[in-house]
C-alpha positions as CSV (number, residue, x, y, z in Angstrom):
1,X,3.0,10.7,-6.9
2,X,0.2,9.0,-6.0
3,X,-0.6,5.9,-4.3
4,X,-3.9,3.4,-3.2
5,X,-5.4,4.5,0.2
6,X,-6.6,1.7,2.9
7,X,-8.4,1.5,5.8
8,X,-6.8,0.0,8.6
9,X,-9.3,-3.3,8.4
10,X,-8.0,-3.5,4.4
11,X,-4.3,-3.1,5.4
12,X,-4.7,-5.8,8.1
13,X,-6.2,-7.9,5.4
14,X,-3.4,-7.8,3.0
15,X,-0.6,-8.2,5.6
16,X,1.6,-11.0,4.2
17,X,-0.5,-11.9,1.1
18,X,0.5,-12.4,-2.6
19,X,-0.8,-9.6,-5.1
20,X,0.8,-12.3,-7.8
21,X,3.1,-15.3,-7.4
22,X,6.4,-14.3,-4.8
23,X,5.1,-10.5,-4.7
24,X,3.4,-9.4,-1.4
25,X,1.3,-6.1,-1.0
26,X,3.7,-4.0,1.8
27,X,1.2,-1.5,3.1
28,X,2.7,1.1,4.0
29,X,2.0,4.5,6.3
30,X,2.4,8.3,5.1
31,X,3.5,11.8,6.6
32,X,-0.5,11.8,7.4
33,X,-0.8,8.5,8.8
34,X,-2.5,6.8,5.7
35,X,-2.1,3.2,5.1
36,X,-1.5,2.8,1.4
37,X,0.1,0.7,-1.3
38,X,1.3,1.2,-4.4
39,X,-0.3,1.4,-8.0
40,X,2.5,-1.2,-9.1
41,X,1.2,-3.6,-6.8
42,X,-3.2,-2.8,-7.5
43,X,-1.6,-3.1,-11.2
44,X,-0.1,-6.0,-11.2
45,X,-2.7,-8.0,-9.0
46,X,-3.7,-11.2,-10.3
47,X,-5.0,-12.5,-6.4
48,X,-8.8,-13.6,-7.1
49,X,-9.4,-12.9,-3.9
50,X,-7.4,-9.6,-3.4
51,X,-9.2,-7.4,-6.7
52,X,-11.1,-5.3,-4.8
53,X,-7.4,-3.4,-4.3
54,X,-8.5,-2.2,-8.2
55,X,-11.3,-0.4,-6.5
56,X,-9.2,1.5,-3.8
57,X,-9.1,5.7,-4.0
58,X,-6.1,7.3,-4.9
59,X,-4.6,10.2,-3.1
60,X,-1.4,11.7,-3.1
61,X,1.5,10.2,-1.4
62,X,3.4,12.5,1.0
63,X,6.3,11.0,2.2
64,X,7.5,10.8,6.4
65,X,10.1,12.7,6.4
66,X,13.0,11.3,8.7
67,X,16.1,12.8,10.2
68,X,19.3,11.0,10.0
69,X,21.3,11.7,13.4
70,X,24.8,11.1,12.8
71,X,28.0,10.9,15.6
């Protein structure tokens, strides 16, 4: 799968802002500590002031891998 790679400045940037109307970009980190979001949202961006997310590279998504603990 892949995904839209930020910089840390670019994620701070989008934090809490529309991509279109009620939809917020929700940057997110990977198993290699890359900030990214996803092609849905660069896709579906209509944000005059958030396009430049068309422009991002995209790089493979590789997922945190988490361990449930259980009782």
């Amino acid at each position: 799968m892949k995904v839209h790679q930020l910089t840390i400045e670019q994620k701070d940037l989008l934090e809490g802002q529309q991509f279109a109307p009620d939809s917020f970009f929700g940057a997110t980190q990977d198993a290699n500590e890359n900030w990214f979001i996803s092609i849905e949202e660069v896709e579906m961006c209509i944000n005059e002031s958030f396009l430049w997310v068309k422009d991002l590279p995209l790089i493979d998504y590789n997922p945190k891998i988490t361990s449930e603990l259980t009782d």
